[in-house]
C-alpha positions in Angstrom: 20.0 -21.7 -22.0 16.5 -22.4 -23.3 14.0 -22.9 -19.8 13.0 -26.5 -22.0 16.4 -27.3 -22.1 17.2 -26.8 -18.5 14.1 -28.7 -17.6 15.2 -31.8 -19.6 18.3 -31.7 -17.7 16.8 -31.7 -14.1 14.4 -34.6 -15.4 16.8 -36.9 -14.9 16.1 -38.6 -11.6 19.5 -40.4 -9.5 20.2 -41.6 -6.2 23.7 -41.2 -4.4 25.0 -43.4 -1.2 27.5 -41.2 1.0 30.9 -42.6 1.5 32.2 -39.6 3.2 31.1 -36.0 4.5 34.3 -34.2 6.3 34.9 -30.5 7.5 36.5 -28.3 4.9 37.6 -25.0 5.1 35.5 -22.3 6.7 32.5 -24.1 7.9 32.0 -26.4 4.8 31.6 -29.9 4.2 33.1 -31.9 1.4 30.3 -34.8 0.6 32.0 -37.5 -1.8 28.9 -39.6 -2.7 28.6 -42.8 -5.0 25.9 -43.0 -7.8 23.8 -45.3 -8.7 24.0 -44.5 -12.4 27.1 -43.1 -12.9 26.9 -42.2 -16.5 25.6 -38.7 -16.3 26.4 -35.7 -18.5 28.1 -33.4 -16.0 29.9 -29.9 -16.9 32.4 -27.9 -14.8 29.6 -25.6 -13.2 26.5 -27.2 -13.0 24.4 -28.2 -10.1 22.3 -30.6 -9.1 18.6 -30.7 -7.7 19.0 -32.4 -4.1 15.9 -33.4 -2.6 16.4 -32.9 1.2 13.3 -33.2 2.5 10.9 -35.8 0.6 8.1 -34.8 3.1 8.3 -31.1 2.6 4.8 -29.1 2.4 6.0 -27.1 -0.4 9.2 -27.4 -3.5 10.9 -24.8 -1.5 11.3 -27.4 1.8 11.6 -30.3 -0.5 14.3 -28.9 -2.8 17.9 -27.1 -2.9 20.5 -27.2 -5.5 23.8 -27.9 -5.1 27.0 -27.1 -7.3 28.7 -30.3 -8.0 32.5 -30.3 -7.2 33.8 -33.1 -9.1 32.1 -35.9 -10.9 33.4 -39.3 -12.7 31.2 -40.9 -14.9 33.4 -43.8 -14.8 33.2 -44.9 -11.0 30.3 -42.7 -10.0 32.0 -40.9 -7.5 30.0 -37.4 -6.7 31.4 -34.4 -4.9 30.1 -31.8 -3.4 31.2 -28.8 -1.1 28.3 -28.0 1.4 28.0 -24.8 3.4 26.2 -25.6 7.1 23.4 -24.3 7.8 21.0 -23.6 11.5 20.3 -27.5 11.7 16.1 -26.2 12.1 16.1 -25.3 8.3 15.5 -28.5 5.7 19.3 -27.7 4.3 21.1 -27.5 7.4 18.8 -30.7 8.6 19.4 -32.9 5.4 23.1 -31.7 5.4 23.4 -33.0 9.6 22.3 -36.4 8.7 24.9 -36.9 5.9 26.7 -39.8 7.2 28.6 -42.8 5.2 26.1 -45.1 4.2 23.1 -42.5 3.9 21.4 -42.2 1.3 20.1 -39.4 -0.9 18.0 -38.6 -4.3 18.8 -35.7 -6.7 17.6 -34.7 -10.1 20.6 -33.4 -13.1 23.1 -31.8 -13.4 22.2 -29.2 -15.2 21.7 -25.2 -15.2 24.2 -22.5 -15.8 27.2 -21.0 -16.3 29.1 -23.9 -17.0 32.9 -23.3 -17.9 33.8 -22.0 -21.1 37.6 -22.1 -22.6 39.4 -20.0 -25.1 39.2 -16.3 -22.7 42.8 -14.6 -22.1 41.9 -14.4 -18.4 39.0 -15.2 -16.2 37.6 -13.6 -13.2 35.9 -16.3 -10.5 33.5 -13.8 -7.9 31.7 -15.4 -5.1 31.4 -16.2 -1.3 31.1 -19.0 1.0 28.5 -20.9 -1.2 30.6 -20.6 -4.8 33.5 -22.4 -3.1 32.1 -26.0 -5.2 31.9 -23.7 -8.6 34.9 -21.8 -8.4 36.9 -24.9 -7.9 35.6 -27.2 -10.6 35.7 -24.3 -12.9 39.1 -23.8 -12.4 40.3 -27.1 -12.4 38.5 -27.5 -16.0 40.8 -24.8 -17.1 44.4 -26.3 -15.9 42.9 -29.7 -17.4 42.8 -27.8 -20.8 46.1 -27.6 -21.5 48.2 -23.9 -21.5 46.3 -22.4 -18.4 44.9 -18.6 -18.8 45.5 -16.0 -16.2 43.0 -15.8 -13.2 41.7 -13.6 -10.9 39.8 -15.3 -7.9 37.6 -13.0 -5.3 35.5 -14.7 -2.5 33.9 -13.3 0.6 33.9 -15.5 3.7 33.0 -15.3 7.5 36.6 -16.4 8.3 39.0 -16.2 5.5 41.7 -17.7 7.9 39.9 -21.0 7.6 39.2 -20.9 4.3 40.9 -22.7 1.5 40.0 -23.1 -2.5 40.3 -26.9 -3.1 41.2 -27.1 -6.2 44.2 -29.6 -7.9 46.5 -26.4 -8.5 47.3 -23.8 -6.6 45.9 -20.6 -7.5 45.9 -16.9 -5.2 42.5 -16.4 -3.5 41.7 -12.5 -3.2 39.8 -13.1 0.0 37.5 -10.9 2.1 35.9 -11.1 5.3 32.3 -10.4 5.4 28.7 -12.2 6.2 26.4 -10.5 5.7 24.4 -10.3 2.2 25.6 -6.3 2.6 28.9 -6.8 3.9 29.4 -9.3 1.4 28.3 -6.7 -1.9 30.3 -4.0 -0.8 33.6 -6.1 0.3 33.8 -7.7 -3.5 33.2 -4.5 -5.0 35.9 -3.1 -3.3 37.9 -6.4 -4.1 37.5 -6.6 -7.7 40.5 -6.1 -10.3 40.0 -2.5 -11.2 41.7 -3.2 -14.8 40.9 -6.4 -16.6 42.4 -7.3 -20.1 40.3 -7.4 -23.1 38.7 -10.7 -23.6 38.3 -11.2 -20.4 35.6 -13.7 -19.3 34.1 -13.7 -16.1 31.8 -16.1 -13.6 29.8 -14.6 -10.7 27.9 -17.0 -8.1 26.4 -16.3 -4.5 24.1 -13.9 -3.1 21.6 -12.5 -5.2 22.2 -8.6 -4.8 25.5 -9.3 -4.3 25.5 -11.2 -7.9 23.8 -8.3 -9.9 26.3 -5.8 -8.4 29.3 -7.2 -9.5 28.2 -7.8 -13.0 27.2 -4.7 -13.2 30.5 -3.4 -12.3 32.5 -5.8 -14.4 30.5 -4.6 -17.0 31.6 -1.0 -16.7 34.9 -1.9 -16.4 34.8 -3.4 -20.1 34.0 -7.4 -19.5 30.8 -7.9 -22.3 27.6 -9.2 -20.8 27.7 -12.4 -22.7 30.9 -12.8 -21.3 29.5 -13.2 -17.4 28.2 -16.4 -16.3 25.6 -15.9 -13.4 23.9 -17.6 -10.8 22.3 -17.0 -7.8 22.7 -19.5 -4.7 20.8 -17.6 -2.2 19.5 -14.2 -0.8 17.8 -13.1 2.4 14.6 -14.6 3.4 14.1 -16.2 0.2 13.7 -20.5 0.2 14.4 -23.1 -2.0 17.4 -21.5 -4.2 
């Protein structure tokens, strides 16, 4: 995607009104939020560009995106799946004060990978922070008719607590790790070690993590245009 294209898309700005923000899974929130215009171009994938601190000093307090989980033009209902944060960062504040009735402003959707049909299988990579990308991705793909074959990897702090909520049931390779590190190294181990040809292949999450895995998909015969990226977040870097 063209960097004027992708700015057109987060040029758009909207405001949301919580009706609910409830625990989910391994210490993530599901926010379902109502619009105020509600007939946005949304695709299975894309993010948003939250403003969670208005008064910030800098873009990087002011700013985080978030993947949307679900979105319906037609009642402007917004979902989200939130991972906490330490409550002193401007995330884990502005995700704290998410009550019903509260109020918030974003910019979008927009950005990439966005879900693309027609593969023979798919391959979903992430960790905690994918959980909103990985499941509207795959819904997109049941909601197309005959559904392809799937292989779902994702790296959590407590995979006992975690679940993939997505409108089908689908097996979750998961792995335990939290750390940027642990997290690399226990995909890598994780991923399919044969993959069919055609195969097609989105990778979200930490950053190092991220290029590591593609890297490795691409060895093991997935073409790069066939591996959607995007980074969430990576070690003392802001404002991802």
């Amino acid at each position: 995607m063209s960097v004027l294209r992708k700015a057109r898309q987060f040029s758009v700005k909207n405001t949301a009104t919580v009706q609910s923000a409830d625990p989910c899974g391994d210490d993530l929130v599901h926010v379902v939020a109502t619009m105020a215009q509600g007939d946005i171009s949304w695709q299975p994938g894309q993010a948003v560009g939250l403003v969670v601190d208005p008064d910030g000093k800098s873009m990087r307090d002011r700013w985080r995106h978030y993947t949307v989980r679900a979105c319906d033009q037609q009642t402007g209902r917004i979902e989200f799946l939130m991972a906490r944060h330490d409550e002193t960062t401007p995330g884990g504040r502005f995700l704290a004060s998410l009550e019903p009735g509260a109020a918030f402003t974003f910019m979008g959707p927009g950005g990439n990978p966005v879900i693309r049909s027609g593969a023979p299988h798919y391959v979903f990579v992430g960790d905690r922070t994918s959980m909103a990308s990985i499941s509207a991705m795959v819904d997109a793909l049941a909601d197309g008719g005959t559904a392809p074959s799937i292989d779902i990897v994702v790296a959590t702090p407590d995979p006992d607590r975690a679940r993939l909520p997505t409108s089908t049931d689908h097996q979750v390779r998961w792995t335990r790790a939290a750390t940027a590190d642990e997290i690399r190294d226990e995909l890598l181990a994780a991923l399919p070690d044969e993959l069919p040809d055609g195969t097609r292949a989105y990778v979200t999450g930490e950053m190092q993590m991220m290029r590591a895995v593609r890297a490795t998909l691409g060895e093991r015969g997935v073409g790069r245009r066939e591996i959607g990226c995007h980074a969430h977040w990576t070690p003392g870097r802001r404002g991802m």
